[in-house]
Structures are given as C-alpha cells and as structure tokens.
C-alpha positions in Angstrom: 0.0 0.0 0.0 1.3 3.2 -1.2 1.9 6.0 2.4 1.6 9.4 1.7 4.8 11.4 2.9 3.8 13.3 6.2 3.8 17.4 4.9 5.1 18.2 8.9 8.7 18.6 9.8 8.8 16.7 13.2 9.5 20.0 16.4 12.9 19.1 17.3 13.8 19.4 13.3 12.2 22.3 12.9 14.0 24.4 15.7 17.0 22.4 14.5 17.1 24.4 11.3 15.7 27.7 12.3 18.2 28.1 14.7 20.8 27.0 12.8 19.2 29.2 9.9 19.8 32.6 12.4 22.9 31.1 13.8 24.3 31.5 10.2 24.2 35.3 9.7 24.4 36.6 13.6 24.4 39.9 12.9 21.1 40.1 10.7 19.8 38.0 13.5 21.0 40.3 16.5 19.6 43.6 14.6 16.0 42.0 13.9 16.2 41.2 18.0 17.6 44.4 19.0 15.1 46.1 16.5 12.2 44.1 18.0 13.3 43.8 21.9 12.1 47.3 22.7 8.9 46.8 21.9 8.9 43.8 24.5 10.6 45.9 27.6 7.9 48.8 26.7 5.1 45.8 27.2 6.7 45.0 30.4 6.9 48.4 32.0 3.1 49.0 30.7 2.0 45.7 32.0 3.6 46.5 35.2 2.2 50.2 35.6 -0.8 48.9 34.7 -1.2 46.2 37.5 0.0 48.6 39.7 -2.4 51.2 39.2 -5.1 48.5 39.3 -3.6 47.8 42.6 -4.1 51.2 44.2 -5.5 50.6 47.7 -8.5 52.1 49.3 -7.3 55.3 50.3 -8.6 58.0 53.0 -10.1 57.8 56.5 -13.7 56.4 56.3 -14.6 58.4 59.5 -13.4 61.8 58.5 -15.7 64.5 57.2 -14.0 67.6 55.8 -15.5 71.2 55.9 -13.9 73.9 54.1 -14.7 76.3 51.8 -16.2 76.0 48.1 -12.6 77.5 46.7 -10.4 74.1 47.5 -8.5 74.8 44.2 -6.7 77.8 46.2 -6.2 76.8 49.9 -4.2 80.2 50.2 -7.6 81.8 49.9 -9.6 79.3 52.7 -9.8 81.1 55.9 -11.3 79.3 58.5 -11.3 79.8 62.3 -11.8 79.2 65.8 -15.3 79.9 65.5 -15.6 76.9 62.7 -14.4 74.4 65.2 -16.9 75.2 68.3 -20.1 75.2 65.9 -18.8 72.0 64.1 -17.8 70.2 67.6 -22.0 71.8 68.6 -23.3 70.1 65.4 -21.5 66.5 65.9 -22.5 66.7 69.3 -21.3 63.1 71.1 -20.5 61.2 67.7 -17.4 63.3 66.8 -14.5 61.6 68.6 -12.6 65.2 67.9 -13.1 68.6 65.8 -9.3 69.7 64.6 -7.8 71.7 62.4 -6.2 70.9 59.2 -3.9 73.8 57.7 -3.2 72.5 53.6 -0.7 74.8 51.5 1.0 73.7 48.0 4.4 74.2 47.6 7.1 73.9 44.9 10.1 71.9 45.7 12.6 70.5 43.1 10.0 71.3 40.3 7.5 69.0 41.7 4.2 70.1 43.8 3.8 68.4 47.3 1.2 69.4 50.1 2.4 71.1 53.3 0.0 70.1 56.1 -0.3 70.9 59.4 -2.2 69.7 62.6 -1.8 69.3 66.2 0.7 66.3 66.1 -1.1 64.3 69.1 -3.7 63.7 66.0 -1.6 62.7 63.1 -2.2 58.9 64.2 -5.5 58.8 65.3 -7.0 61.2 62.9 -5.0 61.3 59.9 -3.1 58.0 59.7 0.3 59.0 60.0 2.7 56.2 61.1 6.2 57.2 62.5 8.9 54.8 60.4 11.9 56.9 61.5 13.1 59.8 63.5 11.7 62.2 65.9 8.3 64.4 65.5 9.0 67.5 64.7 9.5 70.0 67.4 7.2 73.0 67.5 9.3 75.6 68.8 12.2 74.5 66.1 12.8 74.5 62.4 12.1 70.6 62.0 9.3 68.9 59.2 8.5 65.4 58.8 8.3 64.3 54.9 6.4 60.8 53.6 8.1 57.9 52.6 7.0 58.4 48.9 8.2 62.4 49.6 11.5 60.8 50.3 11.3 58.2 47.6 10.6 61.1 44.8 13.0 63.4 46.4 15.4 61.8 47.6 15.4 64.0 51.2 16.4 62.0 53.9 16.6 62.4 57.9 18.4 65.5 58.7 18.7 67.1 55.5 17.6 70.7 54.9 14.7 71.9 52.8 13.7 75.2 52.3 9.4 75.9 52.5 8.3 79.2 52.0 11.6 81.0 52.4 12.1 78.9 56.1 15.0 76.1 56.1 13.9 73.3 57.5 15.5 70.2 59.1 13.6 66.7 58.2 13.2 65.1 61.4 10.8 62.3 60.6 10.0 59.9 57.7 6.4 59.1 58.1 3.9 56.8 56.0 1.1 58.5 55.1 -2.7 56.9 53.9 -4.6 58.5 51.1 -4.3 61.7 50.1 -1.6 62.1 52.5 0.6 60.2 51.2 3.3 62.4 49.8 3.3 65.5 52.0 5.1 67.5 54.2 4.0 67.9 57.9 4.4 70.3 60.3 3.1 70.7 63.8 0.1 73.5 63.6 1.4 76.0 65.7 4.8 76.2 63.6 2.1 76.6 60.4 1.0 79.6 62.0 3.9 81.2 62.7 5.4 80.3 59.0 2.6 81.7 57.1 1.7 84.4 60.3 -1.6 84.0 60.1 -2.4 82.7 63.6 -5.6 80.8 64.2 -6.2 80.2 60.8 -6.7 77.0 58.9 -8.1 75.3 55.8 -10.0 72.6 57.1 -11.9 71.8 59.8 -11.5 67.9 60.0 -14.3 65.9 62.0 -13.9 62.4 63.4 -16.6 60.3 63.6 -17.0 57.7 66.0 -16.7 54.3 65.0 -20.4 53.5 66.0 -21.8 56.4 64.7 -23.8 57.3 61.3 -21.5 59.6 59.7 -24.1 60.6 57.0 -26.6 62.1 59.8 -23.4 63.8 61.5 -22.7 65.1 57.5 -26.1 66.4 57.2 -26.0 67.9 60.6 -22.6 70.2 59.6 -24.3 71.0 56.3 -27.2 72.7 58.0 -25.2 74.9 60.1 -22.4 75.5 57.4 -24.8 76.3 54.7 -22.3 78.0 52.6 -19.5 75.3 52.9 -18.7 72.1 51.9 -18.9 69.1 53.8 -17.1 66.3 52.3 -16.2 63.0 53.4 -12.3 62.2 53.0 -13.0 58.8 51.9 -15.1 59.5 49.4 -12.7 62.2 47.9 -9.9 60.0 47.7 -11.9 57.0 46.4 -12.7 59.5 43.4 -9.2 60.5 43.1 -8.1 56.9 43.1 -10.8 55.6 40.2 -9.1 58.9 38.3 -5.7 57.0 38.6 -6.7 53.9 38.1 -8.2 54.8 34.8 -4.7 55.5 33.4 -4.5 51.5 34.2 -7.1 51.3 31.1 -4.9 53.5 28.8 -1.7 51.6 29.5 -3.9 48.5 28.2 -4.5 50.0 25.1 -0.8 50.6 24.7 -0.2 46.9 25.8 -2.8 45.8 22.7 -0.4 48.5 20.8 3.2 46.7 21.6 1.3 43.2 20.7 0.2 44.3 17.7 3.8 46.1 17.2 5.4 42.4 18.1 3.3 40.7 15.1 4.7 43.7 12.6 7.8 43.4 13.6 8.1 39.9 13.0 6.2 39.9 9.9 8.8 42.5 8.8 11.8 40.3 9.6 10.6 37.3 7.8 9.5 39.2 4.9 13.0 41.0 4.7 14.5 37.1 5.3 11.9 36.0 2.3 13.0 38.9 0.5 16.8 38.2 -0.1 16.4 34.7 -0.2 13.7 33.6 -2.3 16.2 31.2 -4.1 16.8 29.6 -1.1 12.5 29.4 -0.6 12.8 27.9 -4.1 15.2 25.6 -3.4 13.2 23.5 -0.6 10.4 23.6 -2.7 12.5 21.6 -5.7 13.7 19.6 -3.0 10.0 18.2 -2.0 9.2 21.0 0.6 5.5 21.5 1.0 4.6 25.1 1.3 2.9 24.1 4.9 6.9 22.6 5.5 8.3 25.8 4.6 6.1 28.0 6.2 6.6 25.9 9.6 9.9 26.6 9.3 10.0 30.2 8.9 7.2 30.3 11.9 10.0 28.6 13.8 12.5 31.5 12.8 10.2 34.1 14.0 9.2 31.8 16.9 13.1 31.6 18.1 13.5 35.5 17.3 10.4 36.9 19.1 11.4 34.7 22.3 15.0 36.1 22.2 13.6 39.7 21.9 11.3 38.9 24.9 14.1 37.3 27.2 16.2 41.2 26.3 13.1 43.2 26.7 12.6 41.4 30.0 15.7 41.5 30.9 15.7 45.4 30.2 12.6 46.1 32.0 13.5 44.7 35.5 16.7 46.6 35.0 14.7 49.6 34.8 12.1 48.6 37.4 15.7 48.0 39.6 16.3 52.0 39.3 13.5 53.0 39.7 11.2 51.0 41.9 8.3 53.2 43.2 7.2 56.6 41.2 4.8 59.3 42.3 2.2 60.1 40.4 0.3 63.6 42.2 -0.4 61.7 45.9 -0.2 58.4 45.0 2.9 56.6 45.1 2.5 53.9 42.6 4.5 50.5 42.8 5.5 48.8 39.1 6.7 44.9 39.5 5.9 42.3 36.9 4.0 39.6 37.9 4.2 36.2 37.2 0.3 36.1 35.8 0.9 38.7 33.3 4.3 37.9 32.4 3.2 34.1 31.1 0.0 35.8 29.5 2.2 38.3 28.1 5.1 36.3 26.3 2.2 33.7 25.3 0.4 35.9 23.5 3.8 37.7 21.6 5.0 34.3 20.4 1.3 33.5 19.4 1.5 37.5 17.9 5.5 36.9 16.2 4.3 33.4 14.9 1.1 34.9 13.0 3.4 37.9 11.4 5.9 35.1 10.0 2.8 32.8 8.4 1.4 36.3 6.8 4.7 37.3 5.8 5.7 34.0 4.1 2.5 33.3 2.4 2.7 35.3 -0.5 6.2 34.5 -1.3 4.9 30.8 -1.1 2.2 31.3 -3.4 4.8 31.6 -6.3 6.2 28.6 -8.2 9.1 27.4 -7.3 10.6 27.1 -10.7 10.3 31.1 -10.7 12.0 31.5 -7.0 14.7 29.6 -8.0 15.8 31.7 -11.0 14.9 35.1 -9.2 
C-alpha cells in the first residue's frame, strides 16, 4: 500500500534548522532582536504600571468629614477659624471623637508640587493615619518637618537634611507613612504653620472624626445645615474619586499593551518578509527539494518563533533593570509600585510568540504562493 509522505517537519527538526538558519548570519539576527526587543521591555513596563495602578488601595479615612470652603483649588484663599471648630464640635454633638484643624498649603520643591499640612501632632495617628517609620516628630518651637516615605522616595530627602518651605530652612526630622491623600506631603506641627505663614488661628479645614459607632451621613447632614455656605465632604469619598481617576490610566496603559502586541506581530512579519526577500532562491530551493509550502512556512514560523522569544528574554531582561532603578514613582499623591507579575508575564510572552508566529505565516504566504521554478531563478 502506497503511504503518503507526512507534509510536517517533526519540532525538534524544525527548531533544528531555524536556529541554525539565524545562527548562520548573527548579525542580521541580532539587529532583527535588538530592532524588536524594545517593543517587549515597553510591554513589560506597561503591563507592570498597569497592575500597579489596578492595585491602588483604598485610600482616606472612612470616619473623616471635611468642611472647608467652596474654593479648595486655592487653599491660600480658605480662611477658616476658631469659630468653625466650636459650631462644628456643637453640630457632631457626642458622635465626633474630635473637631481639629487641618492647615493644607501647596508648595514647589525641586519642580514638583507636594502638600504642606499641618495639625496638632497628638492627631496625626488617630486622625490622619500618619505612622512614624523613622526619626523624631517634629519639634514645634524649632525648624524641624517630617516628609512621607513616597516624599522621600521622589526626592530623595532623607533624615536630617535641609529643605527650604516658604523661604524657612527646615531640618527633616521624621520619615512618616502617610494613607490616602496624605501620602506624599510635608507635615508640620500646627502652631509652627501659623507662625510660617503668620496667620495665627487660621486653617483650611476643619477635620471631623466620627466615631466608630456612629452614622457619619446624619453627623454630615447635621454640619451641612449649620455651614450652609460650605462644603462638607467625606475624606474617603474624595480620595476613592481621586483613586478611580488614577486607576483609569490603568485602562490607557492596556490600550498601549494591545499596541506593543500588535507592534510584536509587525515586527516579525517584517523580519521574515525582509528574510523572504533576499532569499527567495533559497525558498525555491526547498520547494524543488520536496518541501511542501505548509513545510516551509513551519519553518519560517520557527524563525520568527526563536527570534520573538530572544527579543522577549532582552526586553525582560531590560525592563527589570529599569524597574531596579527606579522602583516606586509618584504620580500627584499616589505613590505607585511597578513589579511584573508572574500572571501577566506568562500571558504576556504567550500571547507575543502567538503574535511573532502569525506575522511570520502572513509574511511568508505570499512568497509561497509563487512557483518554485520562478524562486529559483529570481
């Protein structure tokens, strides 16, 4: 009984002779990876961003409610008072655990904008969620300020170095880890606020906490109808907005992702058709030699198989190098935290081989629809 010869070129064969195909010019082979391995490090560093801006916590304190005035854009321009804090502490009644005061500035430091805040220091745990990680608090009666972890991570500022607010050198006392919207600010005990901007008894917010057992929409509604000209707001809230703004970059960076995939196929298809290009007579060849065009095309999937990996192991390779230098970037209060997980990553290089591998079979299919008595003369 006559067999009919198998048309597939057994795996092992096949990355036998693609190999040994790019091994024989290296330096076509190294350009088409250096050429295409950017495009896999710029996946990486998206796909990492993007998980971490997915992974932005829940940020603010779920028992604060904020009143200020209607012009938060310009805190220079909020002038609350004394007054503020006896009606607001009347209006919460028993379910405020304190009323305090919150003094909010923005300042311009190394050509980025971070928040100088102020508050009677006994309340920067319980109230605002400040946790001491080094140092001493800052000292009211001296030229001392505590920064944020992701203040000292952006700036580089570190215990005991000098940083000048508002025409004042200052002496950073105290690395602190801040929750929310607090997360990369500058602190300073209130009654040194007062003295630096001289505007004594004056603050920007007047920052209610409720008690854990309380209703803090009935205590909300209570400060709206004796503060009928300002805002009540509830930290939480505010931040939770803030954070679903942030995370929406998360969607753009996907798009880009989809981008760089698409970019991978291109590239490949570009490579093989460039490898097609110059060596049609080598196409023709296989062909006389009993190559079916399903044969050939394996092969050359192969090729840009074995190229698209090694662009993905340097663009790896290259992003965690970057990641390495730069671990943790602030992005207006958030500090976000890039690393590529494992998830991801498999998804990721899956899909680019899948992506290289279809650019090679489009590529090589026209060249394979011509005779092979015509490639071998061309």
């Amino acid at each position: 009984m006559h067999r009919t010869p198998s048309t597939s070129v057994p795996f092992p064969t096949r990355v036998r002779l693609a190999f040994g195909d790019l091994r024989a010019q290296p330096w076509r082979t190294l350009l088409s990876v250096l050429v295409l391995a950017p495009l896999a490090a710029s996946w990486f560093l998206l796909a990492a961003v993007s998980s971490a801006l997915a992974d932005l916590g829940d940020a603010g304190e779920a028992r604060n409610l904020v009143v200020t005035e209607p012009d938060v854009f310009d805190t220079a321009n909020i002038a609350l008072g004394p007054s503020h804090l006896s009606v607001a502490a009347q209006a919460a009644g028993d379910d405020a655990e304190s009323v305090t005061a919150l003094v909010l500035r923005l300042v311009e430091l190394d050509d980025r904008v971070l928040q100088v805040r102020a508050a009677d220091p006994a309340t920067w745990s319980s109230v605002h969620g400040l946790e001491l990680l080094e140092g001493t608090t800052p000292d009211a009666t001296a030229d001392e300020i505590a920064i944020t972890a992701a203040v000292q991570t952006a700036t580089g500022w570190g215990i005991g170095d000098r940083v000048r607010v508002y025409g004042t050198e200052f002496t950073v006392s105290a690395l602190l880890r801040g929750s929310g919207s607090k997360v990369a600010s500058l602190w300073l005990p209130i009654d040194r606020a007062e003295r630096l901007f001289e505007r004594p008894d004056e603050f920007q917010f007047a920052v209610v906490r409720v008690r854990a057992n309380a209703d803090g929409d009935q205590v909300a509604d209570r400060l709206r109808a004796v503060f009928p000209d300002l805002l009540v707001l509830d930290e939480s809230a505010i931040q939770a907005e803030a954070t679903r703004g942030v995370r929406s970059l998360g969607d753009l960076t996907t798009a880009f992702i989809a981008v760089g995939m698409v970019g991978l196929a291109v590239g490949s298809a570009n490579a093989t058709a460039l490898a097609l290009a110059e060596r049609r007579r080598s196409v023709g060849m296989l062909r006389v030699m009993g190559f079916t065009p399903a044969r050939v095309r394996s092969l050359l999937a192969m090729r840009a198989f074995l190229l698209t990996f090694a662009a993905l192991v340097v663009g790896f390779a290259a992003a965690r190098l970057f990641l390495a230098t730069r671990p943790t970037f602030v992005l207006r209060t958030f500090t976000v935290d890039p690393q590529l997980q494992l998830l991801p990553v498999l998804v990721g290089v899956s899909v680019s081989l899948v992506s290289g591998w279809l650019g090679a079979v489009v590529a090589a299919r026209r060249v394979l629809r011509t005779p092979p008595s015509q490639l071998v003369v061309t």
